[in-house]
ZAMAR-412756 format. One record per residue: residue number from 1; chain; x, y, z of N, C-alpha, C in turn. Coordinates in steps of 0.2 Angstrom, whole numbers. Atoms other than C-alpha are relative to their C-alpha. Example, Ala and Ser with C-alpha at 12.3 -4.5 7.8 and 13.67 -1.06 7.14 Angstrom:
REM residues 2
{num 1 cadena A nu 4 nv -6 nw 0 cau 62 cav -22 caw 39 cu 4 cv 6 cw 0}
{num 2 cadena A nu -4 nv -6 nw -1 cau 68 cav -5 caw 36 cu -4 cv 5 cw 3}
This chain:
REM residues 112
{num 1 cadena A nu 4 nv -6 nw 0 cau 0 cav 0 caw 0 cu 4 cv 6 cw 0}
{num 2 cadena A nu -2 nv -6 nw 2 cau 5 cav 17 caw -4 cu 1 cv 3 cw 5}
{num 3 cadena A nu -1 nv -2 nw -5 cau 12 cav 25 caw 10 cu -3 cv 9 cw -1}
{num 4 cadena A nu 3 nv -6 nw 0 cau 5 cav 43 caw 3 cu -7 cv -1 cw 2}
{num 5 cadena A nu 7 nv 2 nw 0 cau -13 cav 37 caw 4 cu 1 cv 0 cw 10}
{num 6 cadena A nu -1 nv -3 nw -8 cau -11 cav 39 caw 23 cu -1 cv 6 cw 4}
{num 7 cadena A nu -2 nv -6 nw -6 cau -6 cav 55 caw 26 cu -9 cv 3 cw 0}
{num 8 cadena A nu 6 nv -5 nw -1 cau -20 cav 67 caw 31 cu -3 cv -3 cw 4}
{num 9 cadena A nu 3 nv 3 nw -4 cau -27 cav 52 caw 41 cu 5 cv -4 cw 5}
{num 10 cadena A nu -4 nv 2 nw -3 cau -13 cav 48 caw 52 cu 0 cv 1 cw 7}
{num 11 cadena A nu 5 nv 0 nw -5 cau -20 cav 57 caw 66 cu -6 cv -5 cw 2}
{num 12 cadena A nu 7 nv 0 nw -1 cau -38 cav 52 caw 65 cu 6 cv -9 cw 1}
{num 13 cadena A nu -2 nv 5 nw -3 cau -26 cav 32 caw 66 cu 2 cv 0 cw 6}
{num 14 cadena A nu -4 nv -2 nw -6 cau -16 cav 39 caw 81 cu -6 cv -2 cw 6}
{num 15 cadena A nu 5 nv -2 nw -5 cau -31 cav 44 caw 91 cu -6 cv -7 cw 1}
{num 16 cadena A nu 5 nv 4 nw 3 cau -44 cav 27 caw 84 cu 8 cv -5 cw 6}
{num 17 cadena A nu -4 nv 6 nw -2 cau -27 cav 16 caw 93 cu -1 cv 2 cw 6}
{num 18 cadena A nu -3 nv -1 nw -8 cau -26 cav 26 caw 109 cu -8 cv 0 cw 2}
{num 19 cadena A nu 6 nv 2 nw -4 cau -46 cav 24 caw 111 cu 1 cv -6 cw 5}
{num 20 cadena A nu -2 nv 8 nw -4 cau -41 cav 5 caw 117 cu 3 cv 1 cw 7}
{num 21 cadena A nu -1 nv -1 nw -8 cau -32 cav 13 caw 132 cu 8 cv 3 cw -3}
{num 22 cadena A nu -7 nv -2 nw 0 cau -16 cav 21 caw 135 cu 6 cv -3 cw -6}
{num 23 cadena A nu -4 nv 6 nw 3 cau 0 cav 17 caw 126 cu 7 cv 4 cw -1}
{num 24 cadena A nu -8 nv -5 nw 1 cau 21 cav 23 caw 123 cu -2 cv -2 cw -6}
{num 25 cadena A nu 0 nv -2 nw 4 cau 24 cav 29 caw 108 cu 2 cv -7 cw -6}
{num 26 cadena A nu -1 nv 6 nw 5 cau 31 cav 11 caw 101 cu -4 cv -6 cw 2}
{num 27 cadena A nu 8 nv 3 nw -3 cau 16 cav 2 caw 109 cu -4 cv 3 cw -8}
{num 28 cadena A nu 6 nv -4 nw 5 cau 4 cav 13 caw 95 cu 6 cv -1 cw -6}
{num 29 cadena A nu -1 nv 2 nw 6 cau 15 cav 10 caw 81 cu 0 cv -9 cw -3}
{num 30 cadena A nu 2 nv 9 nw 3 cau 16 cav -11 caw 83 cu -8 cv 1 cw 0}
{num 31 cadena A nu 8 nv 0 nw -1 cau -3 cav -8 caw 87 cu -3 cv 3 cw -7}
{num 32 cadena A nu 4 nv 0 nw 8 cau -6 cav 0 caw 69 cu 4 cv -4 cw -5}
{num 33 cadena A nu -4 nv 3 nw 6 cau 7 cav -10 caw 59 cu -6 cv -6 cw 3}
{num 34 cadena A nu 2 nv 5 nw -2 cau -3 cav -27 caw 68 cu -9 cv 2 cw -2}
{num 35 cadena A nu 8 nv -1 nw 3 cau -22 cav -19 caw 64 cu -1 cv 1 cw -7}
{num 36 cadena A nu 0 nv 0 nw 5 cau -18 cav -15 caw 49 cu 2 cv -5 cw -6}
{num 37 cadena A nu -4 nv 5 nw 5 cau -10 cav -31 caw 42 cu 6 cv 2 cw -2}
{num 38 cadena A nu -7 nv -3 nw 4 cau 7 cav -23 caw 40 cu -1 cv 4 cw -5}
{num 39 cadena A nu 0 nv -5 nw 5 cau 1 cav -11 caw 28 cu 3 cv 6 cw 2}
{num 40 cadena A nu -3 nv -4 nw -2 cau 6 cav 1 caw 39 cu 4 cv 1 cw 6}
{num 41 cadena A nu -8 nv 3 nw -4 cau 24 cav -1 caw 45 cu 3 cv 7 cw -1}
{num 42 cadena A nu -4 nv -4 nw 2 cau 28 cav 15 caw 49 cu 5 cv 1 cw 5}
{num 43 cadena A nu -5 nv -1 nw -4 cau 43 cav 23 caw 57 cu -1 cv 5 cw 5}
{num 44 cadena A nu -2 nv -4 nw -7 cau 47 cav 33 caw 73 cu -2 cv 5 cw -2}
{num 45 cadena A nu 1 nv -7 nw 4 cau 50 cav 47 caw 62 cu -6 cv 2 cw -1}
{num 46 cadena A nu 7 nv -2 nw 1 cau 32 cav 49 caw 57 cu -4 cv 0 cw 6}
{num 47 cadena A nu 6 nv 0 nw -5 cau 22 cav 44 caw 72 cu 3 cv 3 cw 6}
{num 48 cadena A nu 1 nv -2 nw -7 cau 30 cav 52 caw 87 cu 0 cv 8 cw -2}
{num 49 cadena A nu 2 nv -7 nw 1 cau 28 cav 70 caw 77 cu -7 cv 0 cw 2}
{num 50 cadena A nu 6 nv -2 nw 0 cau 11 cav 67 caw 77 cu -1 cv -1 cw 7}
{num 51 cadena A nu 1 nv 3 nw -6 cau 10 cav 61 caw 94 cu 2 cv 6 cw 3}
{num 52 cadena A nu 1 nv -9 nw -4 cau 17 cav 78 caw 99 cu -5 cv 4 cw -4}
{num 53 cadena A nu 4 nv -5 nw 2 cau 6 cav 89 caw 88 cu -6 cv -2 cw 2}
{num 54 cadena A nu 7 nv 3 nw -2 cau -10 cav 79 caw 93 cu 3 cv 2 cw 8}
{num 55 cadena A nu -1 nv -1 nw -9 cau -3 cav 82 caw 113 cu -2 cv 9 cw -1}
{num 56 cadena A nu 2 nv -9 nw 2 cau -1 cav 101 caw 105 cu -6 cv 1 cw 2}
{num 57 cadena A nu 11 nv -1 nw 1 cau -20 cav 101 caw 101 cu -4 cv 0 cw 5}
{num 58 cadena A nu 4 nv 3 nw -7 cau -25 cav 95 caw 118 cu -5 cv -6 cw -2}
{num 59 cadena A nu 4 nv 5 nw -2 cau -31 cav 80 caw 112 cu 2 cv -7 cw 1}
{num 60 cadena A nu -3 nv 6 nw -5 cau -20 cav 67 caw 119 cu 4 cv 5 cw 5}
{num 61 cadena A nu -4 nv -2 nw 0 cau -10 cav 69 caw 133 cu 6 cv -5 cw 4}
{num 62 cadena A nu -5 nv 4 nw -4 cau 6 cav 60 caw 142 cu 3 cv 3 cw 6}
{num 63 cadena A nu -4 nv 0 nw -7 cau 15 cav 57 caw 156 cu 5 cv -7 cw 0}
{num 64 cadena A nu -8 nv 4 nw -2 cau 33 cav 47 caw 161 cu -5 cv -6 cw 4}
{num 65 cadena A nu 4 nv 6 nw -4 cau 28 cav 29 caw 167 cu 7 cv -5 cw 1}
{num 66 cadena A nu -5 nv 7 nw -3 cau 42 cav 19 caw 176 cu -2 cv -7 cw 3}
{num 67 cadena A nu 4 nv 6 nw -1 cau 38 cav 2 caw 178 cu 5 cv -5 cw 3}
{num 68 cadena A nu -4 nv 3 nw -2 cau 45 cav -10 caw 188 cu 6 cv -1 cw -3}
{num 69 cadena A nu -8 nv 2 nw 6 cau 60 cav -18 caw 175 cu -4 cv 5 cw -5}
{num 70 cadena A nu 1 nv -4 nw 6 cau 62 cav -8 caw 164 cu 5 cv 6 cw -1}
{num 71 cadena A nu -1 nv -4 nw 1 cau 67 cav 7 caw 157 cu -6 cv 6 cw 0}
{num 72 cadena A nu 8 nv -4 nw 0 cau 53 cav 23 caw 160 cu 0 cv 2 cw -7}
{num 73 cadena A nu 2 nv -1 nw 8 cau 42 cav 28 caw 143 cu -7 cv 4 cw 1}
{num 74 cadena A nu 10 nv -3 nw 1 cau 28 cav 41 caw 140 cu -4 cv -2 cw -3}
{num 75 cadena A nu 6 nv 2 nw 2 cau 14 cav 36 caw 139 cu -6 cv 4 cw -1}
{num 76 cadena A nu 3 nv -4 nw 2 cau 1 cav 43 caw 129 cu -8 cv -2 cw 1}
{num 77 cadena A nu 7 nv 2 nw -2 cau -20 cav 42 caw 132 cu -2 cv 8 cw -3}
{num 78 cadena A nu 4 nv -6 nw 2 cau -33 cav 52 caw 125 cu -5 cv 5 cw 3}
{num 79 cadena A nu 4 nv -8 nw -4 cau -42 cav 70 caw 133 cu -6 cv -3 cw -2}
{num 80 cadena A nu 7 nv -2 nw 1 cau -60 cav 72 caw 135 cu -1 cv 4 cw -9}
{num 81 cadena A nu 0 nv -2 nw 4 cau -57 cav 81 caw 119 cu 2 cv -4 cw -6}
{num 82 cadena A nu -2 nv 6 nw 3 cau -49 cav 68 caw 110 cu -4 cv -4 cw -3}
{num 83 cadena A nu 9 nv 4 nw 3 cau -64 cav 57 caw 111 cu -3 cv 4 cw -2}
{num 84 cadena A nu 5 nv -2 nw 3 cau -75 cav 70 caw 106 cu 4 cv 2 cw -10}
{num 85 cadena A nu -2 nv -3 nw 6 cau -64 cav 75 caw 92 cu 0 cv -7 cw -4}
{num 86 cadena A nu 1 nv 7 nw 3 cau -61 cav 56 caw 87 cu -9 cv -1 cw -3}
{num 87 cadena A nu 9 nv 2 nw 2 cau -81 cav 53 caw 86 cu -2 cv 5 cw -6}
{num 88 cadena A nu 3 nv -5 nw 5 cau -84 cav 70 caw 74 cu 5 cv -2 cw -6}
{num 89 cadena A nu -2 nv 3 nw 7 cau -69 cav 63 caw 63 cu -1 cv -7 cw -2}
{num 90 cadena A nu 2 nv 4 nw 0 cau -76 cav 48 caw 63 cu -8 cv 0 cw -6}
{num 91 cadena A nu 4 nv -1 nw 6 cau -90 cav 55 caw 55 cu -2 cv 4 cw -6}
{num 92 cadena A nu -1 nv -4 nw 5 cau -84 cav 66 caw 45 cu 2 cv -5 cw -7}
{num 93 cadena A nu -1 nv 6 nw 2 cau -74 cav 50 caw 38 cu -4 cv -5 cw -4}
{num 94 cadena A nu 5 nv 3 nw 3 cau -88 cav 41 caw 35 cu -5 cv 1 cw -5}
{num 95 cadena A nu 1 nv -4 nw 5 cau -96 cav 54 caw 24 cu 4 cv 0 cw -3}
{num 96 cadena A nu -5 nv 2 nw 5 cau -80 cav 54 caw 15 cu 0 cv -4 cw -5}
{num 97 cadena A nu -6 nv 6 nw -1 cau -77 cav 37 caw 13 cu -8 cv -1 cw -5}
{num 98 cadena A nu 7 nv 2 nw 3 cau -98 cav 36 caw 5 cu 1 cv 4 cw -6}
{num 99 cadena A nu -1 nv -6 nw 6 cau -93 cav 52 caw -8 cu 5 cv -3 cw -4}
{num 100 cadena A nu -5 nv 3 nw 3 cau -77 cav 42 caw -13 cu -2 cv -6 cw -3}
{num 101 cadena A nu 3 nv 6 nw 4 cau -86 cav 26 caw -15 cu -4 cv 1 cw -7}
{num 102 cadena A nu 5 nv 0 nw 4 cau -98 cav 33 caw -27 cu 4 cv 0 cw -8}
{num 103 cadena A nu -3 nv 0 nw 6 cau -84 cav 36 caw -39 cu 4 cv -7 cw -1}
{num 104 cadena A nu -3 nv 7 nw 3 cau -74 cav 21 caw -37 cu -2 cv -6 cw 3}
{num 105 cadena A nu 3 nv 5 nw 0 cau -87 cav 10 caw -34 cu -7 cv 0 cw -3}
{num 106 cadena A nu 4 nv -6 nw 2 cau -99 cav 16 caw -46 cu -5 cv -5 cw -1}
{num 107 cadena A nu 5 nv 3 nw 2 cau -111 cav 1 caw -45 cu -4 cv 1 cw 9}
{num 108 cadena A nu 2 nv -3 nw -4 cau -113 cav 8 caw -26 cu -2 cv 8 cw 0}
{num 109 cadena A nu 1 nv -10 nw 0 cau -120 cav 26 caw -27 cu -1 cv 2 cw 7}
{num 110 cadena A nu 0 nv -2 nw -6 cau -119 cav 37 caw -12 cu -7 cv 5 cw 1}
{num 111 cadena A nu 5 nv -3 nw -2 cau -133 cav 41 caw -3 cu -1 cv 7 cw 4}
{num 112 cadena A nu -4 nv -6 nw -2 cau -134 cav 58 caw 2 cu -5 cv 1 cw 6}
């Protein structure tokens, strides 16, 4: 899969992984390459920017979590805003994703 077909939804994946509960930032990357089937294997590079500009937003946030063995790791979870924003691109998505079908599935027409 095309690793550009992603961008602009990279968030809305971030925030749909950290519904499931808490997570450090290499947690939520095996957690989308594994739901996704490997289609998205992505790197450090890409997911821990967004993990700070979504913390920006106020719709996750983190905190240092030391654990018995171990080394400590921030740990990220989603704000009251977070969920509310997740649910609204959720819907938005879904409208999306019915306008897009109509062209490239054009034996589905999108009901408006």
């Amino acid at each position: 899969m095309n690793a550009e077909m992603l961008k602009g939804h990279l968030d809305n994946v971030i925030l749909a992984t950290l519904e499931r509960g808490p997570a450090h930032g290499y947690a939520v990357i095996e957690d989308i390459r594994r739901r996704s089937g490997g289609s998205f294997d992505l790197p450090e590079g890409t997911v821990y920017p967004a993990l700070h500009r979504l913390e920006l937003a106020g719709l996750i946030a983190s905190d240092w979590v030391t654990p018995e063995v171990g080394r400590r790791k921030r740990v990220y979870a989603l704000t009251p805003g977070g969920k509310t924003a997740l649910k609204d691109r959720r819907e938005g998505w879904a409208e999306f994703s019915r306008a897009v079908g109509a062209f490239l599935e054009p034996d589905k027409p999108w009901a408006a």
